[in-house]
Structures are given as C-alpha cells and as structure tokens.
C-alpha positions as CSV (number, residue, x, y, z in Angstrom):
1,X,-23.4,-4.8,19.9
2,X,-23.8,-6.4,23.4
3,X,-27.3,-7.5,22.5
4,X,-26.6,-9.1,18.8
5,X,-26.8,-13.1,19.1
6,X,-24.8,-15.5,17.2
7,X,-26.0,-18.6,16.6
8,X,-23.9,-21.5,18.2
9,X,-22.7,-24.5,16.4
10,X,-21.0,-27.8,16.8
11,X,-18.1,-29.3,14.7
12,X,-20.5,-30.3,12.2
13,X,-22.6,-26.5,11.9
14,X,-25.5,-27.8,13.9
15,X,-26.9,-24.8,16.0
16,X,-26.7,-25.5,19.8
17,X,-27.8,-22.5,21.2
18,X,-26.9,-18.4,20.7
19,X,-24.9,-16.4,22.7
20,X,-24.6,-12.3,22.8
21,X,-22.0,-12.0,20.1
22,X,-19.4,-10.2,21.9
23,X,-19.4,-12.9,24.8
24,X,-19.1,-15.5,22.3
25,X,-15.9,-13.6,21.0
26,X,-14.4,-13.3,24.3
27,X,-14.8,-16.7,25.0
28,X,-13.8,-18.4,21.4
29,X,-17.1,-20.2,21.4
30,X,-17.9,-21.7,18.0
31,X,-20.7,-20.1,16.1
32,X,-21.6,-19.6,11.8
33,X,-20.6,-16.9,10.1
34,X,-20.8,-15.7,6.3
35,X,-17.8,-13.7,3.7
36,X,-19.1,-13.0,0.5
37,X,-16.5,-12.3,-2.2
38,X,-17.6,-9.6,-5.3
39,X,-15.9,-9.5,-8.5
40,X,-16.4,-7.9,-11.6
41,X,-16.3,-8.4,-15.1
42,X,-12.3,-7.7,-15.3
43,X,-12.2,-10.1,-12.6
44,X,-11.0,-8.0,-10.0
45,X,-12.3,-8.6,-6.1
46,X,-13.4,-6.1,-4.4
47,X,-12.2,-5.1,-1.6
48,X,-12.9,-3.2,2.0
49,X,-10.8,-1.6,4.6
50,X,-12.5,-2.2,7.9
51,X,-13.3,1.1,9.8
52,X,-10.4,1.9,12.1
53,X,-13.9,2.0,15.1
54,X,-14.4,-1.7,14.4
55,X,-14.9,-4.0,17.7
56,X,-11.7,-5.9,15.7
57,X,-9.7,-6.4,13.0
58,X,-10.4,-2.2,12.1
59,X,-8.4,-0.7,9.4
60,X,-7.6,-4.1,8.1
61,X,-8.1,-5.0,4.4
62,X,-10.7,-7.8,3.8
63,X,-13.1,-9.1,1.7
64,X,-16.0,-7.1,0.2
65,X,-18.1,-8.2,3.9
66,X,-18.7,-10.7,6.7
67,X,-21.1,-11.0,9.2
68,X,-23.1,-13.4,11.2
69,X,-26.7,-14.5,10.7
70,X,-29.2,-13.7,13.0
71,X,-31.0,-16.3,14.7
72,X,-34.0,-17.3,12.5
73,X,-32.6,-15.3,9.5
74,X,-30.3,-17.7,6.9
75,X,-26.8,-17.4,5.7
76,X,-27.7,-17.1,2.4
77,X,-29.6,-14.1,3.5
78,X,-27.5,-13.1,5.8
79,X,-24.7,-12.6,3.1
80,X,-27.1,-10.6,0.7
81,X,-28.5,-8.1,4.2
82,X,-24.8,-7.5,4.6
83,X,-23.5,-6.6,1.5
84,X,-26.1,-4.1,1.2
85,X,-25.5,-2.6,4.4
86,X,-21.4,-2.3,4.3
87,X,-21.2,-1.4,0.5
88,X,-24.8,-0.6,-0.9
89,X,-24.0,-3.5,-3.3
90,X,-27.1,-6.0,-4.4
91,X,-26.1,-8.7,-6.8
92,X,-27.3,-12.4,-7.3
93,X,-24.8,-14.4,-4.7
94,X,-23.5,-17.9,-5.3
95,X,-22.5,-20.5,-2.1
96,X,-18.7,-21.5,-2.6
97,X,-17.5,-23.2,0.3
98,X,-17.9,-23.7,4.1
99,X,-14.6,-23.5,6.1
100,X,-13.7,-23.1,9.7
101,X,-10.8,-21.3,11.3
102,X,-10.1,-20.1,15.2
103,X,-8.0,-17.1,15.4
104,X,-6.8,-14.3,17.9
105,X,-8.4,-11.1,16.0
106,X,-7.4,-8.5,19.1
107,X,-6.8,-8.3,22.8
108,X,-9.0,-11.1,24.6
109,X,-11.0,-11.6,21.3
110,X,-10.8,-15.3,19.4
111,X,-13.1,-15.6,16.2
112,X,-14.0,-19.4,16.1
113,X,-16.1,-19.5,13.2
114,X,-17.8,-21.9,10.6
115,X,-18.0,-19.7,7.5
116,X,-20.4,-20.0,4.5
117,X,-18.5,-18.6,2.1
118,X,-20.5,-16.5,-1.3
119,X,-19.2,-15.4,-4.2
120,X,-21.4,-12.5,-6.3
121,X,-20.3,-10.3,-9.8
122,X,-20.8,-6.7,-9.6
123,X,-19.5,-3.9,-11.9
124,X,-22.2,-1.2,-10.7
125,X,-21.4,1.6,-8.1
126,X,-20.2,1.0,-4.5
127,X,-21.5,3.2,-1.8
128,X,-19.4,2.2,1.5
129,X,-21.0,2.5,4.8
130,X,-18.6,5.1,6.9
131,X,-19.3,3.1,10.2
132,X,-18.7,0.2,8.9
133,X,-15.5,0.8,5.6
134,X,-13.1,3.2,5.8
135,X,-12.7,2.5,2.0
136,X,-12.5,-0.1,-0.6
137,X,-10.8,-1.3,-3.9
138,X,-11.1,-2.9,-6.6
139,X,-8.0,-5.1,-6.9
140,X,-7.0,-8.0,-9.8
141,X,-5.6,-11.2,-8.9
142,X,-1.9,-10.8,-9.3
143,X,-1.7,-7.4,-7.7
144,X,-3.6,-9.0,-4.4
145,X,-1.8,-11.2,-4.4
146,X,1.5,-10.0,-4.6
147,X,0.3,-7.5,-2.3
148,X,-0.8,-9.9,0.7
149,X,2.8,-11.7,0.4
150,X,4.4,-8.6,0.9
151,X,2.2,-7.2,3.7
152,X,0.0,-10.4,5.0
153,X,-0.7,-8.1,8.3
154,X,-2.3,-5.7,6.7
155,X,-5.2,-8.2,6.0
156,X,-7.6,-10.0,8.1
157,X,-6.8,-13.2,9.9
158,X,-9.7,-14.8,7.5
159,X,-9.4,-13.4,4.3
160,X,-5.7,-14.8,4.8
161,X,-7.3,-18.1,4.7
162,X,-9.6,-17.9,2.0
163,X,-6.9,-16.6,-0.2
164,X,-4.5,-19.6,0.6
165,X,-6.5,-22.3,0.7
166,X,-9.6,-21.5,-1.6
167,X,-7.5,-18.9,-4.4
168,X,-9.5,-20.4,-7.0
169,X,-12.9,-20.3,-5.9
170,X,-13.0,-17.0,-4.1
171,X,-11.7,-15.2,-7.8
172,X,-13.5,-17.7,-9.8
173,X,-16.1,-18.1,-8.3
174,X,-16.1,-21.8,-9.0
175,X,-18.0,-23.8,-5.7
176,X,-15.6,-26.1,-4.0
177,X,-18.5,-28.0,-1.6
C-alpha cells in the first residue's frame, strides 16, 4: 500500500498532483475516489463486510466496493477493475452522482474524498476476495434500512452518506448529476 498513488484534486475534481495513498490519508488531503452500488433484479443491494485486516474501516458493512483510480486509469474503469477484484462481479455500470465528504475512518486516518458514485444490476454469483470481504449480503431496501438506524456504527462513514442523502439513486439506480 505505501506505494499506491491517489490522484489529488481541488474543490472542483481537477487533479493537482498524486500523493502515496496512505500519506494522503494521514494527512486528509483531498483526492477522487469511486463506490459502485449492485442490485439485483428483486432490488436488493449488495452488500460487503470489509475484512477485519483492512488499513480502515475493517469489519464494517459497506457498499458492494470502493476504491481509488490510479493515475492514468479512469473512474469509470476504476469502478469496473474493482468490483471484479473484491467480489468477482462484472456487470455493465451506470455513473449516478459525484459527492464529497471528509471523515475520521480510524486513528490518525481522515478520508477526504470526491466520489464518483456507479450504480450496476447483478443477479449472477459472487465470489468475495478473502483479503479484501470478510462476507457479503444481499439485503432489500427496508431491511437496510431499518438496519442502519438501528446500528449506523456498524456501517462505513460513506455508505452512511450515500444512504441519507442519495436513498433513491443508490437503490434505483436513477442518476442524480
């Protein structure tokens, strides 16, 4: 991990340089990330628990992956390279929205990201990456729901927000930008 880049941005997702990733973390320096959110037919999301070995957020519920893109490499492939590599799930991935949000996500770690945000539908078979998911779900919109006002910690700091302030898009898969 100490030699993976992110790509720097400014308020507006211009890139203004790169920066090793987990520098950039300590710090709180902006840079672009990607979340892609999977449902299926039913209209459930799917889900993944970050491996507990995760340089943060581990054994946190989330969506079905994040990342950032490489320098050179776009988000839109960025999302598709990381889906397949944290759940062995290919499927044709829609751009929804791009959001921002600067959190604490452990001890002397701030995520300071601006997120392009995919939605994709799957119904196939889901083959988790151990180093990356501890395990995953398949959960419908009332049941997450319910669940993440009962027990909001036991989801990431982003997912958080895209469930409160983009519900609709991130199930329906309906672009908000």
């Amino acid at each position: 991990m100490d030699d993976e880049l992110v790509i720097l941005v400014d308020a507006r997702d211009q890139e203004i340089g790169q920066e090793a990733k987990l520098v950039a973390h300590r710090r709180g320096d902006r840079h672009r990330a990607i979340s892609v959110c999977v449902t299926d037919a039913e209209g459930r999301m799917l889900l993944q628990r970050r491996a507990a070995g995760k340089y943060h957020s581990g054994g946190l519920w989330t969506n079905a992956c994040c990342t950032h893109p490489r320098p050179g490499e776009s988000v839109a492939g960025a999302a598709e390279r990381r889906l397949r590599e944290e759940l062995g799930v290919s499927c044709p991935l829609q751009f929804l929205f791009r959001t921002n949000y600067e959190a604490p996500v452990g001890v002397d770690l701030i995520e300071n990201e601006i997120v392009h945000v995919f939605h994709g539908e799957y119904s196939g078979v889901v083959r988790p990456n151990p180093s990356e998911v501890d395990d995953f779900a398949w959960m419908s919109r009332e049941v997450l729901l319910t669940d993440i006002e009962k027990r909001p910690d036991c989801y990431t700091y982003w997912f958080n927000h895209y469930v409160r302030v983009f519900g609709d898009a991130i199930f329906d898969g309906r672009r908000c930008a």
